[in-house]
N, C-alpha and C positions, 0 to 999 in steps of 0.2 A: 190719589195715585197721580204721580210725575209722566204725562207722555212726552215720548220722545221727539225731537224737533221734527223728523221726519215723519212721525204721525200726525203734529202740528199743522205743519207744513199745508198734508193732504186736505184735512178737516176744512183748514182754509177754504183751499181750492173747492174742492167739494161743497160749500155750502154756499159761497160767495160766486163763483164761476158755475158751476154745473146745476146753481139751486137744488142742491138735494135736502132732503128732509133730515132731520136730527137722528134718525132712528135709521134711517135708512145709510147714512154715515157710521152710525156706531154696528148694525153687521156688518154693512162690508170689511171694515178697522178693527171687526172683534174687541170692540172698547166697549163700555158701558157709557150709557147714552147720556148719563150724568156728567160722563167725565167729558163727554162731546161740549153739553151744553156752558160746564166751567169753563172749557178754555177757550168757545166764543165769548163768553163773557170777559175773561179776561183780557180779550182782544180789543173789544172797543171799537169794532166797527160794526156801525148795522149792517145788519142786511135788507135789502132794499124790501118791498112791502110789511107786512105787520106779524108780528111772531103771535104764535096760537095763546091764547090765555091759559093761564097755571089758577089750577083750584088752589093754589098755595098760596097765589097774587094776594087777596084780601087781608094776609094775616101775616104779611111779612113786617109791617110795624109794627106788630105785638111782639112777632118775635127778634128783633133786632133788641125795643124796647128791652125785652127783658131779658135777654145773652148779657148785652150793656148792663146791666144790673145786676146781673148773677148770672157772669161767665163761666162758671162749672158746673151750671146744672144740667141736669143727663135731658139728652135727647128725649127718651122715651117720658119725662115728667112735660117735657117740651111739647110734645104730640099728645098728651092727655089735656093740658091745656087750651090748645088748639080746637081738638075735639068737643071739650066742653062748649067752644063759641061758636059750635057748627059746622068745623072743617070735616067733610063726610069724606076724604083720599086716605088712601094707605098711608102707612107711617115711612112715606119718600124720605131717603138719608138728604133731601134737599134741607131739612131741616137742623140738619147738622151743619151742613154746608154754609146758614148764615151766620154761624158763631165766629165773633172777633178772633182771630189770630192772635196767639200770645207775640209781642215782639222777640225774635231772637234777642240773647244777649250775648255781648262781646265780653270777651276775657282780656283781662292786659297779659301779655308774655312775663312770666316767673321769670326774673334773674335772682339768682343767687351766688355768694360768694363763695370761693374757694374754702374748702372744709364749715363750711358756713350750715350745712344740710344734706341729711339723707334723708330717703325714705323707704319704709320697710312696710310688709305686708305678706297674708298669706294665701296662698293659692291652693286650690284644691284640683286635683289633676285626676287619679283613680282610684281605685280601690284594690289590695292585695291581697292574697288568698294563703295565709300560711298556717298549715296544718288545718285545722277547724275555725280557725278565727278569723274573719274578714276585718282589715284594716285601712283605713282612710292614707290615701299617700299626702301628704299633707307637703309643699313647698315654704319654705322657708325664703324671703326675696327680699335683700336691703339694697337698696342703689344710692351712692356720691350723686348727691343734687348737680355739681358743675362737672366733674369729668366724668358720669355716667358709669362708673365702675360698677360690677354688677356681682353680687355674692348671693351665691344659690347652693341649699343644701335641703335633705328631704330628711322628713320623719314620720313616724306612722302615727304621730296623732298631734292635733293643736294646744296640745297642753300647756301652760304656762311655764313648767319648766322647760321643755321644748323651745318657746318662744324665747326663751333667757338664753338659752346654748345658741340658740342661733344669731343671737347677735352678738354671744364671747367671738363663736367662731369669726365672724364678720369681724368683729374689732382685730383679731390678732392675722384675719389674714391681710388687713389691710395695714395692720401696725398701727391702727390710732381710731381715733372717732369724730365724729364733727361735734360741733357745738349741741345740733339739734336732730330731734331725729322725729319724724313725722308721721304720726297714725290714722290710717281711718280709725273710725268708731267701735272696733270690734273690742269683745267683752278680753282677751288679753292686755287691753293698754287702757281701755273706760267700763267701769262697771254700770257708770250710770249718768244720764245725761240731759239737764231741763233746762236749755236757751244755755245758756253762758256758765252757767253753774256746771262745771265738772266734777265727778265724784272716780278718781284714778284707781287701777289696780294697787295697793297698798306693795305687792309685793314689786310691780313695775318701779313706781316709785322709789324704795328702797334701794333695788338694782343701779336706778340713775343717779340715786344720789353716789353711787360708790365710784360709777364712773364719771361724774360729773356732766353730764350734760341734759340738757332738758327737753323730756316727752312732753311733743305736744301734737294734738289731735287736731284734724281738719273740720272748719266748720260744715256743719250739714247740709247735706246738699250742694255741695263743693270738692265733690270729684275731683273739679280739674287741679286742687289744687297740689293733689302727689301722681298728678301723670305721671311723673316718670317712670314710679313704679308699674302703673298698671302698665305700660307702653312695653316696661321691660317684663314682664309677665307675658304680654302677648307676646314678645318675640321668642321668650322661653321655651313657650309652646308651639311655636312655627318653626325658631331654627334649634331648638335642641332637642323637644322631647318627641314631634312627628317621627313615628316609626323607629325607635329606640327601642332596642331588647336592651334585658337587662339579666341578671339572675339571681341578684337582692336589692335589698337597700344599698348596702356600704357598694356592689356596684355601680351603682346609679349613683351613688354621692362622687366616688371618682371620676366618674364620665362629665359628672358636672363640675368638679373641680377643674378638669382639663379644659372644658370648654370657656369655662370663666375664664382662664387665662390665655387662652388660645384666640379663639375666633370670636367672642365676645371684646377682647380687649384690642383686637384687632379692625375693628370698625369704627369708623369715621365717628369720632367727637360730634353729636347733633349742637351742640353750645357753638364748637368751632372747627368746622369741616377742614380745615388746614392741619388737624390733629387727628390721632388715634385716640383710644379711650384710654388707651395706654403711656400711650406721652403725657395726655391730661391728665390722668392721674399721677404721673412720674411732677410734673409741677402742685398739685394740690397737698399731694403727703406731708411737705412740712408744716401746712397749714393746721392739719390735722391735731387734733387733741392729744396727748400719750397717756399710752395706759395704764393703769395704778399697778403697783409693784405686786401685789395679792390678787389674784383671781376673784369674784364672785363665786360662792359655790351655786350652782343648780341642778345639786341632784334633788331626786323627789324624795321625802321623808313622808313616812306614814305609819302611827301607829297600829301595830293588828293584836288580836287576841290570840292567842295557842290557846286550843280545845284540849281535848282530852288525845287526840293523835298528836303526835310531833307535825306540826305544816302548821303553816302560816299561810293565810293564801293573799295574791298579789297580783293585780294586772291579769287577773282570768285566769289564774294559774297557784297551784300549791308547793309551798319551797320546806323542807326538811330541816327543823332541828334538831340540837340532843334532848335524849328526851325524860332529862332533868332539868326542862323549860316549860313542861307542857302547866296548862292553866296560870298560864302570866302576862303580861303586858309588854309587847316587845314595839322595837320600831325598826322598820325598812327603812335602808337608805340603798337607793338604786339611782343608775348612770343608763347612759343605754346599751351598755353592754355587763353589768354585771349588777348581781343585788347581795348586797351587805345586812343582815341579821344582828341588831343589837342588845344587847342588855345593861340599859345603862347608856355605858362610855365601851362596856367590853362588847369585842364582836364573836358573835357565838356560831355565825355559820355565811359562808360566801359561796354565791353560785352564779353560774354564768346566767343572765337575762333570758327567758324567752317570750315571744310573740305569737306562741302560740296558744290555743285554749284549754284549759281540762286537764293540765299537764302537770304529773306528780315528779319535781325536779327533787332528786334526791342524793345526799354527799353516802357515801355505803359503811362509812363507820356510824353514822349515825342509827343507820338501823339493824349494824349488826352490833352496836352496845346496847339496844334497846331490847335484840331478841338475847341476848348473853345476859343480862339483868332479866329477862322472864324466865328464861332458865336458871340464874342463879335462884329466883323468887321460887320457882318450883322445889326446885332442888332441897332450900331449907325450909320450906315447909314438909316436903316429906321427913326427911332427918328429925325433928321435932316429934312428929308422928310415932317416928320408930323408936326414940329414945323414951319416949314414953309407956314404949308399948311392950317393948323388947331392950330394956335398957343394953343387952350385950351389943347391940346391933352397932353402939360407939365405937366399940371397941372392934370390931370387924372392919369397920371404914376406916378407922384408926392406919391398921396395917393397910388396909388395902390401898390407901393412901401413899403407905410410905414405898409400896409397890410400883406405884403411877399407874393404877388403874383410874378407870373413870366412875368420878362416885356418883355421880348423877345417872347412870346408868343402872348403878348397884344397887342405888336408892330405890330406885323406880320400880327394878327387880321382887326388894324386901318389901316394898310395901303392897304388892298385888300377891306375893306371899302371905303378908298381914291376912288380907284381906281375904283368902282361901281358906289357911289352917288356921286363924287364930291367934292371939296372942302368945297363951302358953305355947303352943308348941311349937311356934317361930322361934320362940327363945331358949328351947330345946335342943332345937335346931342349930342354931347360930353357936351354941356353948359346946355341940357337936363339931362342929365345921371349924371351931377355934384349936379344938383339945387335937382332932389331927393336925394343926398347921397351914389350914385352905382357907381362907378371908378370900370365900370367892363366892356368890350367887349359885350357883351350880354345887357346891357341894353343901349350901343348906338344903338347895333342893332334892338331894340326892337324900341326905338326913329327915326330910321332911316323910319322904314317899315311906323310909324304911321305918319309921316311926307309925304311921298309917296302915301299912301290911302286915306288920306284929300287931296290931289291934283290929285285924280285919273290916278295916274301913272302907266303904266306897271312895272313889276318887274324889278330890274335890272338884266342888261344881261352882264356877266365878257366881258373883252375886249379880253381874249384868247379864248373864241369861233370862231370857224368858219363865214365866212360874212352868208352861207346858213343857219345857225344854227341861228344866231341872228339875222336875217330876217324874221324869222317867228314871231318876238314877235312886230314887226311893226307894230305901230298904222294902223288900214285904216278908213278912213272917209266914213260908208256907204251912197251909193245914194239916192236922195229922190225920190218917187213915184209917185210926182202927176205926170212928165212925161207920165207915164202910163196912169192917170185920161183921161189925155187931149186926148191921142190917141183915148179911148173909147169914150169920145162924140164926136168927131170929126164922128168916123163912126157912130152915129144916125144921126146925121145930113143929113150926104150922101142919108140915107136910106127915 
């Protein structure tokens, strides 16, 4: 702990002028009495008669001894040590106190040349809440090494394609690129890393080669050397995004598009205070690299499988095919605002993006050719059914067809007909309902009933009723009587 000059100051006085005791300075100062006793020592002037002895005294060349030889080692292996040789005091943070001070080191000041370097990096700000899905607000931050231009956009997640869109955007709002562009460590730009030996993202790589310029990553432990970024990251977060509403993403990418060129670009060039960041870059652009005449694509492609439903699912969410795709091998190709279904090279279905979870995104022809194809599926297999069963039954749909009735209705009709009266006498029926001129459901049913009541039939009874339910409609044969006659004469007889 740093005290302040004026606690300084008093300690002085107090210990050298008023001889007060170590302890009796650190309550009055409310300091810790440690920190009294450091910074008379760091003083350098005695104090006149003799300081009380420290049970620490005897063992402080052991421990200097061996800080000096293994400056990292923890305190508490420090004081087991100690203790071993006899030090019977508590584990005083005095013992930490005599470990060598690492020297500060000095950094040389970064100059870099005009379009010479940028640096890019990501920031992680909050989290969003949309619909059921929590997502990472992720910042996107490239900055001009010399005129400090500063290109900010958000997305809701760190993804490598992400990371590729943010630096198109960045090249084309700037109209060019620098030579180099500077990475921390992070698994977008190094996948993996031992002393000198870099192992690059493959698809980073690729990207630079298209634009020509060359990723290069900061050595470890070497922060200082893309301050710029972090510097512009911390101001990101002081003067643009403290107490910022917003009401999506894309407004929050506006707000920061305005700021980037507004009051961002309006502040004093740190290179060259006699400038804006805005002039300095108005001098640095032509330095700038140009851009290749083709775009890099970065949308996301992904293979998915279609199950036995039409959906594909994608980003925490299920998207709608036709569903003369289901059980195949398809690939997504999605932006951030729209996802592309292909087969092949053909695209078999487009929907707008979303970010939210659980979500069944669906185009409405697709699922009403799939319910019209179960209907039509129904539809002929009952027809098969009936021609089988009732061959006139063709010939009924035939006409009623040429009517514009609806035969899927008609169908459905004859077959739970089937299923009541029987075969023969559905096609009784139907060669009834033709011979009048009615290719209609209703008028075989009307032939069916009267065919049933000239042979004194019970009603039919469907086959999905219950056995208890269709047991009641069981014929019974009642008993005859004369039984009874006969008992009666039998007792006159008796009598």
């Amino acid at each position: 702990m740093t005290l302040i000059p004026d606690i300084q100051a008093k300690i002085l006085r107090y210990y050298h002028v008023e001889k007060w005791r170590i302890g009796t300075i650190a309550r009055h100062l409310h300091v810790h009495h440690g920190a009294v006793e450091r910074m008379l020592r760091q003083a350098g002037v005695p104090r006149a008669g003799t300081l009380r002895r420290s049970r620490i005294d005897p063992y402080l060349t052991l421990i200097q001894e061996t800080l000096t030889k293994f400056p990292t080692l923890t305190a508490s292996r420090l004081y087991a040590m100690v203790r071993e040789r006899g030090y019977v005091g508590g584990p005083d943070h005095l013992i930490a106190n005599h470990r060598p001070r690492r020297a500060a080191e000095a950094y040389l000041r970064l100059v870099t040349l005009p379009g010479e370097q940028s640096q890019c990096d990501w920031a992680h700000f909050e989290h969003l809440n949309i619909g059921q899905a929590r997502r990472p607000l992720m910042a996107f931050v490239m900055v001009l090494s010399w005129s400090r231009r500063i290109f900010l956009h958000f997305f809701l997640d760190a993804r490598i394609e992400n990371f590729l869109r943010g630096h198109v955007a960045a090249f084309e709002a700037w109209g060019g690129l620098s030579r180099v562009v500077l990475y921390d460590n992070l698994k977008s730009a190094v996948l993996e890393r031992q002393g000198e030996a870099i192992r690059f993202n493959p698809t980073l790589l690729e990207f630079s080669s298209h634009y020509r310029f060359e990723p290069r990553p900061v050595a470890v432990y070497r922060g200082n050397e893309k301050g710029r970024v972090e510097r512009s990251i911390r101001y990101i977060r002081e003067s643009f995004f403290a107490a910022r509403t917003f009401s999506d993403v894309d407004d929050l990418n506006r707000q920061a598009q305005q700021w980037c060129l507004g009051q961002a670009d309006d502040r004093l060039c740190p290179a060259d205070k006699t400038l804006t960041v805005r002039e300095a870059f108005a001098k640095e652009r032509p330095a700038l690299l140009e851009l290749p005449a083709n775009g890099y694509p970065t949308e996301e492609r992904k293979q998915v499988s279609v199950g036995k439903t039409p959906y594909v699912r994608f980003d925490l969410n299920d998207y709608s095919v036709p569903h003369d795709h289901v059980r195949r091998i398809l690939t997504v190709v999605a932006d951030t605002q729209r996802v592309r279904i292909l087969d092949r090279a053909s695209v078999v279905a487009t929907h707008v993006r979303s970010y939210d979870k659980g979500q069944q995104i669906e185009e409405r022809a697709h699922i009403e050719a799939l319910v019209a194809q179960k209907a039509a599926a129904r539809s002929q297999r009952g027809m098969n059914y009936l021609n089988q069963a009732a061959p006139a039954s063709r010939e009924l749909l035939a006409q009623a067809a040429q009517r514009g009735e609806s035969l899927g209705r008609i169908t459905s009709s004859l077959v739970r007909m089937l299923d009541r009266y029987g075969a023969a006498e559905l096609q009784t029926a139907i060669l009834s309902a033709l011979s009048r001129g009615v290719p209609h459901p209703h008028a075989v049913r009307l032939a069916l009933e009267t065919q049933r009541e000239a042979r004194d039939l019970p009603p039919p009874v469907g086959l999905s009723l219950p056995a208890h339910v269709a047991a009641r409609d069981t014929r019974v044969q009642p008993h005859s009587l004369d039984s009874y006659d006969q008992l009666t004469k039998s007792g006159e007889d008796d009598v």
